[in-house]
Backbone as CSV, one residue per row, in Angstrom:
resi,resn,N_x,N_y,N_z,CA_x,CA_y,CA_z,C_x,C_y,C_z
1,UNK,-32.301,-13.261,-49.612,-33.434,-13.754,-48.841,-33.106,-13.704,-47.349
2,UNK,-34.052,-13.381,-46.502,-33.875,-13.129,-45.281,-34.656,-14.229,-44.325
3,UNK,-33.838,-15.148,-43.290,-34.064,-16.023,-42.809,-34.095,-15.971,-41.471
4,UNK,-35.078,-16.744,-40.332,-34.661,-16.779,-38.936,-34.322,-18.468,-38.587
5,UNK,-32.872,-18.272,-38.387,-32.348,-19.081,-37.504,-32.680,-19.653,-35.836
6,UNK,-32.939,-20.519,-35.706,-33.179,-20.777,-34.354,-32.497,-22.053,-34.060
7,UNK,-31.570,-21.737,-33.102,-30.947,-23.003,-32.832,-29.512,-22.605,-31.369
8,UNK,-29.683,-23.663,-30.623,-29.583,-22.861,-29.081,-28.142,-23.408,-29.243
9,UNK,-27.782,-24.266,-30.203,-26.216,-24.704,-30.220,-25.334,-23.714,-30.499
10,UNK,-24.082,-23.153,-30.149,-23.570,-21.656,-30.717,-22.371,-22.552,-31.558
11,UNK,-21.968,-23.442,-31.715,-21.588,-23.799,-32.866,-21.834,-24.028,-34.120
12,UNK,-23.061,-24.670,-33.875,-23.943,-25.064,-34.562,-24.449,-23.879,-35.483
13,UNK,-24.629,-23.163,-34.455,-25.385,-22.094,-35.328,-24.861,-20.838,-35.856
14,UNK,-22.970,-20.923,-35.373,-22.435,-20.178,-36.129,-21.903,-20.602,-37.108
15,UNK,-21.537,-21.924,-37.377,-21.340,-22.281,-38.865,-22.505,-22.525,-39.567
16,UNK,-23.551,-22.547,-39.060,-24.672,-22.447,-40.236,-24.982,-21.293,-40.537
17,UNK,-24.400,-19.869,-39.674,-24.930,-18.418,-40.724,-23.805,-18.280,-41.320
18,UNK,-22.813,-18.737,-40.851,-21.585,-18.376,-41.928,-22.080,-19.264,-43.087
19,UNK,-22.014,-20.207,-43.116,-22.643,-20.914,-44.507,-23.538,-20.393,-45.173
20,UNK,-24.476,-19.921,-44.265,-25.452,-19.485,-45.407,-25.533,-17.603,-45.969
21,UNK,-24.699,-17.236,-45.293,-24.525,-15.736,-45.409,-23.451,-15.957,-46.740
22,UNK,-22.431,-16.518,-46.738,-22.127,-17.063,-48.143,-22.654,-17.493,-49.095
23,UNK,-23.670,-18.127,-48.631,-24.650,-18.182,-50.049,-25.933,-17.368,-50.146
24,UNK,-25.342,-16.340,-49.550,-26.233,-15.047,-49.878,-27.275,-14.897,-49.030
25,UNK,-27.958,-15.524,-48.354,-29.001,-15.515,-46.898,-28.515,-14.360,-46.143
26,UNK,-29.519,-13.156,-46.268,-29.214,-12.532,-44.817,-29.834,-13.604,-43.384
27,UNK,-29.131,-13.433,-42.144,-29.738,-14.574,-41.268,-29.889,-14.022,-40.270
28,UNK,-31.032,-14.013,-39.559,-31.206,-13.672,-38.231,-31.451,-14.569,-37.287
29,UNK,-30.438,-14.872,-36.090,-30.400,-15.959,-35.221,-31.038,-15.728,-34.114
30,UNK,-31.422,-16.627,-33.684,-31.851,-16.974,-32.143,-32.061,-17.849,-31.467
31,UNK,-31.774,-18.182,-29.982,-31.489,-19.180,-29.735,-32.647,-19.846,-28.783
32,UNK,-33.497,-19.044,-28.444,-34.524,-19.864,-27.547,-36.227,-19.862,-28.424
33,UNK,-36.982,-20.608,-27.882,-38.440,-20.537,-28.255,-38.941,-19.568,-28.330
34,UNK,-38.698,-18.778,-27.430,-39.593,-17.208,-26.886,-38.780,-16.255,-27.899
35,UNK,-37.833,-16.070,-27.593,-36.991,-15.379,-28.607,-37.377,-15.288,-30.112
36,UNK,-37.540,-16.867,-30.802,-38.346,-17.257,-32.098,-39.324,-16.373,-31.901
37,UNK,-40.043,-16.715,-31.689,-41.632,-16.463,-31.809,-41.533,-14.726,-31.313
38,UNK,-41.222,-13.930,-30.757,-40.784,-12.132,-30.469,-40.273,-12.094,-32.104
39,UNK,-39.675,-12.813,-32.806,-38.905,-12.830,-34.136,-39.617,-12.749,-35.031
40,UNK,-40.754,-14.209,-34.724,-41.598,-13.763,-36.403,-42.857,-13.003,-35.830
41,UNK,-42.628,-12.519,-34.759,-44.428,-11.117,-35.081,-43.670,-10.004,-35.674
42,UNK,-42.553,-10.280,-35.113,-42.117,-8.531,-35.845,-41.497,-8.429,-36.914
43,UNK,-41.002,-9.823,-37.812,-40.518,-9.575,-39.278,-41.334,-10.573,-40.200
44,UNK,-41.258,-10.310,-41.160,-41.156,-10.897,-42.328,-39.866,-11.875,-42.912
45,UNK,-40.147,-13.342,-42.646,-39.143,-14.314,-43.399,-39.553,-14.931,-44.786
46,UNK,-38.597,-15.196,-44.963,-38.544,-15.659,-46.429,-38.879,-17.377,-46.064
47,UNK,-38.142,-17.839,-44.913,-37.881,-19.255,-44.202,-37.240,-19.279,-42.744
48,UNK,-37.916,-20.366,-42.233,-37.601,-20.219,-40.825,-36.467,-21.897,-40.789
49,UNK,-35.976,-21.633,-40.028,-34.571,-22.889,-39.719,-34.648,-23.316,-38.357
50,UNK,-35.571,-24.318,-38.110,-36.366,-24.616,-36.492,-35.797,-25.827,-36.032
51,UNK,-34.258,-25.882,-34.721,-34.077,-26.879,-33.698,-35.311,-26.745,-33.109
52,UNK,-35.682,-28.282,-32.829,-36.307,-28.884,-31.678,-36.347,-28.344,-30.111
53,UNK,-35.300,-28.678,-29.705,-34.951,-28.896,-28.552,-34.375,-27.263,-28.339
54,UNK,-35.000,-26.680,-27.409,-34.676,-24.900,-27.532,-34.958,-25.062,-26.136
55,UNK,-34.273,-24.048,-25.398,-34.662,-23.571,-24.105,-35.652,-22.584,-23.717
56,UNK,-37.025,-22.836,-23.002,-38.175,-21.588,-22.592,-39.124,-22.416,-23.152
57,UNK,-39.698,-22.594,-24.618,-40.021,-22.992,-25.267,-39.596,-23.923,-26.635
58,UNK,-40.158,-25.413,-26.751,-39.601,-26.281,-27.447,-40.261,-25.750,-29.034
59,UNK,-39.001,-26.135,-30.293,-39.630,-26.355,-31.380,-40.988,-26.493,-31.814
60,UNK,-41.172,-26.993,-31.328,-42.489,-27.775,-32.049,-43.973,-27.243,-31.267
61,UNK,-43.611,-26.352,-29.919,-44.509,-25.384,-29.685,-44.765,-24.414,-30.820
62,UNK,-43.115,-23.858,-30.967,-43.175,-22.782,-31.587,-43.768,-22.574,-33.181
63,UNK,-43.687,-24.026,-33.439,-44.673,-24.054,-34.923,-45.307,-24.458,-34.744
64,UNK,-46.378,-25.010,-33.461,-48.058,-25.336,-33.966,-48.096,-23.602,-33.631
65,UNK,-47.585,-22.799,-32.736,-48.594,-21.662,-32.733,-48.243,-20.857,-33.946
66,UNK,-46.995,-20.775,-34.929,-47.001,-19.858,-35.787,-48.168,-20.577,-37.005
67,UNK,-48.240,-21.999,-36.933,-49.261,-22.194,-37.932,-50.762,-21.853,-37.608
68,UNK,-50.639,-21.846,-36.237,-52.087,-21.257,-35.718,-52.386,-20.014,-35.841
69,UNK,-51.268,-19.110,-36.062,-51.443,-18.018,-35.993,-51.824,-17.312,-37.772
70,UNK,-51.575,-18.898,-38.759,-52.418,-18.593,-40.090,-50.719,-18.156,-40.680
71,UNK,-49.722,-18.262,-40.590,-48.490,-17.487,-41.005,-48.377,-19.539,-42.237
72,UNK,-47.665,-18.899,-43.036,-47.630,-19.980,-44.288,-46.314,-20.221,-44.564
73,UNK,-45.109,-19.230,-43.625,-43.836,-19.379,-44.070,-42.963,-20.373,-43.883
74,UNK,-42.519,-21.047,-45.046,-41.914,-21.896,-44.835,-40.950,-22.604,-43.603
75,UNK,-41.286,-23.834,-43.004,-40.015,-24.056,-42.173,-39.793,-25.172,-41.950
76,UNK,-38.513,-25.430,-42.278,-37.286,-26.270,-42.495,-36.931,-26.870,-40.608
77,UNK,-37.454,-27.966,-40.478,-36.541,-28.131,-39.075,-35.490,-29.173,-39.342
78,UNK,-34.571,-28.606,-38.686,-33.162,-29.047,-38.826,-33.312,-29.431,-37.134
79,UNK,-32.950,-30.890,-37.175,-32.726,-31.068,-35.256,-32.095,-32.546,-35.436
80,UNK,-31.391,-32.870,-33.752,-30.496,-34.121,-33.614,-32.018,-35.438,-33.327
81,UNK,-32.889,-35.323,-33.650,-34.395,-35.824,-33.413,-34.414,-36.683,-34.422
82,UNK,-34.101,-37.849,-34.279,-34.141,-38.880,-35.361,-35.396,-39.718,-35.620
83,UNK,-35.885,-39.863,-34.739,-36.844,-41.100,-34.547,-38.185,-40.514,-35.476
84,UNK,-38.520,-41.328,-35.965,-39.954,-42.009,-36.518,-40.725,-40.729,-36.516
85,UNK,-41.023,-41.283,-35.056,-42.730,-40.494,-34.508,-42.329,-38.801,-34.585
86,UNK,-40.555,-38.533,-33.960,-40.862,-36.913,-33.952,-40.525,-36.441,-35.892
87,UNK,-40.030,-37.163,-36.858,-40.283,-36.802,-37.636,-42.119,-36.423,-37.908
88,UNK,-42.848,-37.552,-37.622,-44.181,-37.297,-37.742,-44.586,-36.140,-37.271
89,UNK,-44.348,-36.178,-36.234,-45.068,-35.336,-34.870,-44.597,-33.879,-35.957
90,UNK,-43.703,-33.211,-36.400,-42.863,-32.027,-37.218,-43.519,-31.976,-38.098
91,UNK,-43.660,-33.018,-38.949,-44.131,-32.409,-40.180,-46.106,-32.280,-40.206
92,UNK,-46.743,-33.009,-39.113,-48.226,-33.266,-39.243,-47.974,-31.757,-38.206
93,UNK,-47.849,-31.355,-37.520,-47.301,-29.641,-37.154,-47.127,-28.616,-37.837
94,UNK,-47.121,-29.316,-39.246,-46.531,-28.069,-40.184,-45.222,-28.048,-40.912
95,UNK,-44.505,-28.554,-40.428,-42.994,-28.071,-40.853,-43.294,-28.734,-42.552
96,UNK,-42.253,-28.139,-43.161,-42.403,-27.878,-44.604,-41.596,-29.374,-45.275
97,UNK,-39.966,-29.220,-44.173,-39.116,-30.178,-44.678,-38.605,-30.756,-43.386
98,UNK,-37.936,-31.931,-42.955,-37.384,-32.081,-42.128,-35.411,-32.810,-42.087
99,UNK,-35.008,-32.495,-41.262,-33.086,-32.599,-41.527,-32.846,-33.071,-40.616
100,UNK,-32.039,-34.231,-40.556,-31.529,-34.695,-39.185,-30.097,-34.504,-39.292
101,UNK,-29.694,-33.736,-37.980,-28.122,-33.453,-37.650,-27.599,-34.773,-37.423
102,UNK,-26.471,-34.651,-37.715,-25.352,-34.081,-38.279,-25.603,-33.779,-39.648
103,UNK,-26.066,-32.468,-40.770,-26.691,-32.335,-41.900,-25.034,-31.548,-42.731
104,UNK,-25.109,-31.854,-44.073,-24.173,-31.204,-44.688,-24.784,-29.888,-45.122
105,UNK,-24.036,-28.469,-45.099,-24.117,-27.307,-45.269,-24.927,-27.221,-46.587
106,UNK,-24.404,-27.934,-47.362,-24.796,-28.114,-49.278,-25.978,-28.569,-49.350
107,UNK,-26.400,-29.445,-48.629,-27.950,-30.190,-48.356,-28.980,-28.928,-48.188
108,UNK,-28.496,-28.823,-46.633,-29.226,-27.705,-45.947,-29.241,-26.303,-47.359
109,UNK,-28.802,-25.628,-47.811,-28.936,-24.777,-49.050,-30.073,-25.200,-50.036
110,UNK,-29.447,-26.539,-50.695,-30.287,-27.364,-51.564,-32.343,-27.574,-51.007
111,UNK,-32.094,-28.037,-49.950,-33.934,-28.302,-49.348,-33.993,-26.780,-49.058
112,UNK,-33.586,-25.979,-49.241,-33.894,-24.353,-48.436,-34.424,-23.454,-49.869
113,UNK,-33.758,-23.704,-50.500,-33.686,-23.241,-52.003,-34.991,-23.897,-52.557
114,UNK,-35.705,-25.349,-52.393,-36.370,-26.483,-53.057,-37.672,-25.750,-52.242
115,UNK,-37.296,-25.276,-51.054,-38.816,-24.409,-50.438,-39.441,-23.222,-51.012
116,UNK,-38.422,-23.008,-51.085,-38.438,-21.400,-51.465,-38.907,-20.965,-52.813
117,UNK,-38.553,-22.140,-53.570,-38.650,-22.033,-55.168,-40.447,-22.623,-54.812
118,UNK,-40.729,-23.443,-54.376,-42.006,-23.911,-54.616,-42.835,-23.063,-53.766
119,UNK,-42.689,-21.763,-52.863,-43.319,-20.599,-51.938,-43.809,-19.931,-53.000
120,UNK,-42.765,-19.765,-53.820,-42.656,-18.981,-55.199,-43.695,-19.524,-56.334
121,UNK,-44.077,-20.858,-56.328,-44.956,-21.193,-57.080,-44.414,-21.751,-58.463
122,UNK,-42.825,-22.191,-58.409,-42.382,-22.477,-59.337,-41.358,-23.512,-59.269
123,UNK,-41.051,-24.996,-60.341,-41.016,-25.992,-60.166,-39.454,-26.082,-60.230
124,UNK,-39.512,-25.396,-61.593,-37.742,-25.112,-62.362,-37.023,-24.481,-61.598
125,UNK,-35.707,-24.472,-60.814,-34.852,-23.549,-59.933,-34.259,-22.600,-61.177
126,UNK,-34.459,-22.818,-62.422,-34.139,-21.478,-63.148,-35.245,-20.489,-63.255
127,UNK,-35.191,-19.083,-63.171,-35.857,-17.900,-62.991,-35.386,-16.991,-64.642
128,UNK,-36.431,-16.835,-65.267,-36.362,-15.940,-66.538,-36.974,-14.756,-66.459
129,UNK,-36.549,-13.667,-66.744,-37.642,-12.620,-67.119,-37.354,-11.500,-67.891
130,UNK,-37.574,-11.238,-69.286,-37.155,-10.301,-69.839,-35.583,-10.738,-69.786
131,UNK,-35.073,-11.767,-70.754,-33.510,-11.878,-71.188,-32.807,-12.078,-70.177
132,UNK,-33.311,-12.420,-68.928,-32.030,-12.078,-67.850,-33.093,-13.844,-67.406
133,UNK,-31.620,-14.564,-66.917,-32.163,-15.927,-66.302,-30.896,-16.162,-64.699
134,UNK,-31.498,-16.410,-63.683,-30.859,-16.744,-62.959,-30.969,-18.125,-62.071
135,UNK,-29.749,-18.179,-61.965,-29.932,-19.401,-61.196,-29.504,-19.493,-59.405
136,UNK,-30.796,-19.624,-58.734,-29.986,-20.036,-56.744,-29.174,-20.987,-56.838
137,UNK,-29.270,-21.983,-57.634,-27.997,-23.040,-57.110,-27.184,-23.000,-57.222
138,UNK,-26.527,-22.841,-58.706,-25.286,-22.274,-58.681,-25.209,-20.433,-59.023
139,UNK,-25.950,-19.759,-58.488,-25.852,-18.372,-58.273,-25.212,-17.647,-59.402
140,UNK,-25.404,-18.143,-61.203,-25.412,-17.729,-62.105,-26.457,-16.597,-62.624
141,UNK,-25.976,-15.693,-63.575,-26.973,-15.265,-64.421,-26.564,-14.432,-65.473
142,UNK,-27.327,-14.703,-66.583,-27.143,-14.538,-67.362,-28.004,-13.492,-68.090
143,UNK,-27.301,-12.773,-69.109,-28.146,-11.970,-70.218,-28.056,-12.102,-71.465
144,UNK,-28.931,-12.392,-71.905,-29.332,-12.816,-73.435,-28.489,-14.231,-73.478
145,UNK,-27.886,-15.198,-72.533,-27.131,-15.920,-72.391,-25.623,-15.469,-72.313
146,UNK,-25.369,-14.286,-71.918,-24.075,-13.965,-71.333,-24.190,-13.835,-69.901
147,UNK,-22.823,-14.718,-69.347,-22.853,-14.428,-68.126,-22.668,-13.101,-67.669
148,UNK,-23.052,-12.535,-66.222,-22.727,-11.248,-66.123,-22.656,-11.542,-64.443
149,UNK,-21.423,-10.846,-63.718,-21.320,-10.538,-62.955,-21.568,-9.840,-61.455
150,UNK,-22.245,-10.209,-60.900,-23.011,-9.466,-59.576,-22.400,-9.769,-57.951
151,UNK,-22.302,-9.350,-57.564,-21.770,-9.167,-55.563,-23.252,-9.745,-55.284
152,UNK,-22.455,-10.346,-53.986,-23.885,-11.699,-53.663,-25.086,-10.250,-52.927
153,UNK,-24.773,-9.392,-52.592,-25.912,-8.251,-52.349,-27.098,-8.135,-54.021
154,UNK,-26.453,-8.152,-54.759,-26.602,-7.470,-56.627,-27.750,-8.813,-56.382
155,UNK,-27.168,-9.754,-56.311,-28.028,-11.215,-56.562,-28.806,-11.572,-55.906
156,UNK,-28.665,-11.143,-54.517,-30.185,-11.175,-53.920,-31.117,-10.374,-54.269
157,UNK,-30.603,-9.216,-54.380,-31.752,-8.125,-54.829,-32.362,-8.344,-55.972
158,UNK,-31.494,-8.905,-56.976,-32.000,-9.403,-58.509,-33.044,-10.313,-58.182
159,UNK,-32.575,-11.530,-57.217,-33.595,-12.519,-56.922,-35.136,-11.827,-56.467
160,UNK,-34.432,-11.058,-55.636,-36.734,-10.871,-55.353,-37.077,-10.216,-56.224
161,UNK,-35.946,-8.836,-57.206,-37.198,-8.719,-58.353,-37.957,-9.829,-59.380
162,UNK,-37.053,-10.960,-59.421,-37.333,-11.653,-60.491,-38.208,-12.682,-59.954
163,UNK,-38.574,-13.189,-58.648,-39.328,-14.089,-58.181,-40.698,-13.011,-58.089
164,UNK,-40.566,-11.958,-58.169,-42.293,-11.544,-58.339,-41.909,-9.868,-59.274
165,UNK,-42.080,-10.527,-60.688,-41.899,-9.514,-61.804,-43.532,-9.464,-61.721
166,UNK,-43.322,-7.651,-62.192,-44.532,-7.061,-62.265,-44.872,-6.267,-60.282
167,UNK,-44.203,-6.325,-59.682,-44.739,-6.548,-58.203,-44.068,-5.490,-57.979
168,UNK,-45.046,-4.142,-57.414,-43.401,-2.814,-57.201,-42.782,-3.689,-55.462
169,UNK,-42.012,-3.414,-55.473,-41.365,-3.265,-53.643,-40.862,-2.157,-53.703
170,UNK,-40.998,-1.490,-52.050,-40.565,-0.677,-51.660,-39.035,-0.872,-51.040
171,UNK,-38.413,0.400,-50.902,-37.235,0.301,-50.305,-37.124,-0.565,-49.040
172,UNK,-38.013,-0.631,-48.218,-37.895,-1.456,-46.620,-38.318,-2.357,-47.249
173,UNK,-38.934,-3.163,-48.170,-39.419,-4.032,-48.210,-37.698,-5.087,-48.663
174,UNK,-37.173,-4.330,-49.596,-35.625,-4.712,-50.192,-34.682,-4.836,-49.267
175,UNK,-34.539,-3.579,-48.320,-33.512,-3.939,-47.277,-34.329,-5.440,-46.407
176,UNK,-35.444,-5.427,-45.980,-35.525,-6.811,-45.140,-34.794,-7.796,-45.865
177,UNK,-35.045,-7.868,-47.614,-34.509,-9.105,-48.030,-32.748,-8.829,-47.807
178,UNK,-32.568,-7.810,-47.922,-30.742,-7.601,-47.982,-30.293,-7.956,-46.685
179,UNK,-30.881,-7.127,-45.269,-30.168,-7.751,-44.574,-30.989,-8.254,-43.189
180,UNK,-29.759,-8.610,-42.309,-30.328,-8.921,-41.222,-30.032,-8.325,-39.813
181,UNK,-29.951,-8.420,-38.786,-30.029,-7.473,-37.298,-28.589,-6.910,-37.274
182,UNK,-27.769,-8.091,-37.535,-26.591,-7.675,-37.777,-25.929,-6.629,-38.530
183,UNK,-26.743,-6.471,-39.503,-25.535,-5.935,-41.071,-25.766,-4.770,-40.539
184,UNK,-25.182,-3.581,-40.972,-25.255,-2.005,-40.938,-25.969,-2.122,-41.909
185,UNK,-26.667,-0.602,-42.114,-27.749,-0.426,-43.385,-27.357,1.196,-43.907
186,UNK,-26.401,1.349,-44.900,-26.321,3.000,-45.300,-28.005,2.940,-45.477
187,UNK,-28.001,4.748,-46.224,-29.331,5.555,-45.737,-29.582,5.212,-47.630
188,UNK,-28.617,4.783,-48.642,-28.498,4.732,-49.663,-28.201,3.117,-50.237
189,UNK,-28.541,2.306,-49.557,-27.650,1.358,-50.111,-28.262,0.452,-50.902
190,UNK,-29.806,0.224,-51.153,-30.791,-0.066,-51.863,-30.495,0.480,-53.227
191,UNK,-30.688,2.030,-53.372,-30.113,2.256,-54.471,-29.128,2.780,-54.936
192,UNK,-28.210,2.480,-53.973,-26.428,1.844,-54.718,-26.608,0.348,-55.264
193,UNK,-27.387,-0.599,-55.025,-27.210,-2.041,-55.394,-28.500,-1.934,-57.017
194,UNK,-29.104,-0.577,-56.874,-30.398,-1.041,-57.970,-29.276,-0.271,-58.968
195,UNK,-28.667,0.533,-59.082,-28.008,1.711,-59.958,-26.814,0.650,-60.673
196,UNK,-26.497,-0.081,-59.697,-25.322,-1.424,-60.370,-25.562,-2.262,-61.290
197,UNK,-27.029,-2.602,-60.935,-27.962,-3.478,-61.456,-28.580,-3.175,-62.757
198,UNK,-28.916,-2.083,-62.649,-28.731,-1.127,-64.341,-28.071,-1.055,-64.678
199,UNK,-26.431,-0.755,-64.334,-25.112,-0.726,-65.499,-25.383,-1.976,-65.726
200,UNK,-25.580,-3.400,-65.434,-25.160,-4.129,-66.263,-26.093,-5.131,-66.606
201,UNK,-27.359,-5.062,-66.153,-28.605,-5.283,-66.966,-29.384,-4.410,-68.135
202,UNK,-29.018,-3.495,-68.142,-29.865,-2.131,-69.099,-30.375,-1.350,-68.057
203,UNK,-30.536,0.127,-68.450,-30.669,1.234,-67.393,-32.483,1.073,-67.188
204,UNK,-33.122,0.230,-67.771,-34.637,-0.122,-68.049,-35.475,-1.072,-67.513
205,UNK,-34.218,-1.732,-66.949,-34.870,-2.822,-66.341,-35.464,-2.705,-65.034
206,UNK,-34.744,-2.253,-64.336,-35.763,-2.140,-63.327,-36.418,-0.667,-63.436
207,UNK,-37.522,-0.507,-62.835,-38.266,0.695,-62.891,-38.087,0.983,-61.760
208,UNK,-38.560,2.649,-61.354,-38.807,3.355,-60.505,-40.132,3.294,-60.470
209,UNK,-41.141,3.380,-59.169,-42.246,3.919,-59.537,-42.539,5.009,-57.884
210,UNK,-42.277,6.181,-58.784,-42.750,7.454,-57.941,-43.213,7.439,-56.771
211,UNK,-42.343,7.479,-55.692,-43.335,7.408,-54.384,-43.448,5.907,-53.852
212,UNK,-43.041,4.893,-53.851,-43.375,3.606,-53.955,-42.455,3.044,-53.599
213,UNK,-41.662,2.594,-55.306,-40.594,1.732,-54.633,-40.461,1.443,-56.280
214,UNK,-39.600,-0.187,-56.370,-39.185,-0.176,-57.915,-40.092,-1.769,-58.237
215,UNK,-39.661,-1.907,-59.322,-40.274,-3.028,-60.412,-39.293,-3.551,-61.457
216,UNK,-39.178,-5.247,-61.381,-39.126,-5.420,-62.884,-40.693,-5.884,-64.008
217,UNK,-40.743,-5.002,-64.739,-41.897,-5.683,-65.689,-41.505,-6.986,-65.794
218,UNK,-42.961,-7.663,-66.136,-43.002,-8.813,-66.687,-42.507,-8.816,-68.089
């Protein structure tokens, strides 16, 4: 899943992509208001990760206009903003969830995951489809109830087929979820991670569809 970070602390916000790039988040950071908002016209997030207090433009600009702008994507503000009213003020704005720093890494995963699953339209954090069940929390999965083995790339990619089975995606649509500004991108690496994904799911599971992009059936 592919995320924008915003948060003007560089500590702060480098142990939170290291954290979450370990748990499989591609992350794209940034550190001011203006910056945010240049961020989500031009991508597609899965979830946004919104400090308050930003330089150019504050937080909480930056999500009345993305909600004005009709965008539905989840966002999580994480800020040192304790009080009462700016919890209010955040969430009657829009925000999805709210975190007050000093937040544990495991938390922050846990409410990120609890968004994401309910974006998805679904209550259970376990994901089934066709014999294969996975789990975001503890980043299991299984076939026919055997565990089976995947590189946290294998498991993201598994994840968006399985959060919308039946749904083709295209190749760009897969790399956004794989990576972020940072990562390098081979010209192949989509399907080096789908071809893996067949050795050890069945060569059937995911489809090709001609011209397009791939699928898991429902």
């Amino acid at each position: 899943m592919r995320i924008l970070l915003v948060e003007d602390d560089l500590m702060v916000g480098e142990a939170v992509r290291k954290g979450l790039r370990q748990d499989g988040f591609a992350v794209d950071w940034v550190q001011d208001g203006v910056a945010a908002q240049l961020a989500l016209r031009q991508e597609d997030y899965a979830l946004v990760l919104l400090d308050l207090g930003l330089p150019q433009k504050n937080g909480l600009d930056v999500l009345q206009e993305l909600r004005a702008s009709g965008s539905k994507v989840p966002v999580l503000i994480a800020t040192a903003r304790d009080a009462v009213a700016d919890r209010v003020a955040g969430l009657d704005a829009g925000a999805d969830d709210y975190l007050i720093k000093p937040y544990d890494l495991e938390e922050l995963s846990a409410r990120m995951r609890a968004l994401l699953r309910r974006q998805s339209g679904r209550a259970d954090s376990l994901i089934e489809v066709r014999g294969v069940s996975l789990n975001p929390a503890t980043r299991e999965v299984l076939l026919q109830g055997l565990p089976v083995t995947l590189s946290a790339r294998e498991f993201t990619l598994l994840q968006a087929f399985l959060d919308r089975p039946g749904v083709v995606l295209s190749r760009a649509q897969l790399e956004e979820k794989l990576y972020g500004w940072d990562d390098s991108v081979d010209s192949n690496a989509v399907e080096v991670h789908i071809h893996a994904l067949r050795k050890k799911l069945g060569s059937d599971f995911i489809k090709n569809v001609r011209g397009i992009g791939y699928l898991v059936p429902k």
